[in-house]
C-alpha positions, 0 to 999 in steps of 0.5 A: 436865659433864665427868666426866673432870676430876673423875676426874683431880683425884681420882687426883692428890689420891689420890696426894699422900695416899699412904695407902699409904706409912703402912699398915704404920706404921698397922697395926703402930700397931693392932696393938701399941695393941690388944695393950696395951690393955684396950679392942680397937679394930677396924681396920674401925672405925679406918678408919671414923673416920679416913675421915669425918675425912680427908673432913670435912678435904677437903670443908673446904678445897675450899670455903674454899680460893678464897674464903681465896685471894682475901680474902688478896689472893694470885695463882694463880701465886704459890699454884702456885708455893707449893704446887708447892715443898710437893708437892716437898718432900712427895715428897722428905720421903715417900721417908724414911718417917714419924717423926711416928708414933713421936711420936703419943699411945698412945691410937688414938683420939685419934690418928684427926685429928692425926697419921693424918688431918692431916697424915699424909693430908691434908697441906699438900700436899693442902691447897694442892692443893685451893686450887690445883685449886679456883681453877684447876677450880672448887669443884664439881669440886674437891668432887666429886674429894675425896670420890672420892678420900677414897673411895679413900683409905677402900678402900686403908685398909680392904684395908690387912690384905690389900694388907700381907699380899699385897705386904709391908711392903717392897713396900707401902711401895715403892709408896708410894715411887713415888707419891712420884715423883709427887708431886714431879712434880706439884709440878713442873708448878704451878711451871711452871704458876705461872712460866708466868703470871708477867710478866716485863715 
């Protein structure tokens, strides 16, 4: 078995979920919700919640993803190339911050799976990359990089406090900025990847 792949897969799903460029929202989120609320909601807890739900939604769509692609009667290029404008449009759109938390309930909780999880975390884009990847790697590699990187998705999370507090809320979401990059890069690559494949003649 080749256990650098998964680690690959990994770092590239990691990045398209960019946790952190959402951190400061989410801890200013946790912040004001346990200041005006009665029932205080540790941030370890919170992030707990929001770990099983993000992985829940990875395992999920690295299983059915393939078996969805081929019932549907869709190419490996045409999926690429999809999903390759998605990642794009997912680095542009992370550049401009994320309004869909001035939209989300006043209830944390009831915020843990939509918006924090899906889409904030898991996204269209990660969920066209686990099809992607799923159909081009295999599933099992595709399941073994999901659960690495919601791993790490649970540890950034769990450091938000101390990572906020060492780089600030400027240069937490500077560097969430620049996964973006990478994001759109990435995105580039299943373009070229897809047209690659593609018969002209």
């Amino acid at each position: 078995m080749n256990f650098e792949l998964p680690l690959v897969l990994a770092v590239k799903l990691f990045a398209i979920m960019d946790p952190l460029s959402i951190l400061p929202y989410l801890l200013s989120l946790h912040e004001e919700f346990n200041r005006n609320s009665q029932t205080k909601i540790p941030w370890n807890l919170l992030v707990k919640k929001i770990s099983v739900a993000v992985t829940g939604l990875m395992v999920v769509f690295s299983v059915l993803g393939r078996p969805m692609l081929y019932y549907l009667g869709l190419s490996v290029a045409s999926l690429e190339i999809g999903g390759g404008l998605i990642l794009i449009y997912l680095g542009v759109d992370t550049l401009g911050g994320f309004q869909q938390l001035k939209f989300m309930s006043t209830r944390i909780e009831e915020a843990v799976v939509t918006p924090i999880a899906t889409p904030l975390l898991v996204g269209p884009g990660a969920m066209s990359a686990l099809v992607t990847l799923g159909v081009t790697n295999g599933i099992f590699n595709v399941i073994i990089s999901s659960l690495i990187a919601s791993a790490l998705v649970f540890v950034v999370l769990s450091l938000g406090p101390l990572i906020v507090k060492v780089m600030g809320n400027t240069g937490t979401v500077a560097a969430g900025r620049f996964v973006a990059i990478i994001i759109a890069a990435f995105g580039v690559q299943l373009i070229i990847n897809g047209v690659s494949q593609i018969k002209l003649i």
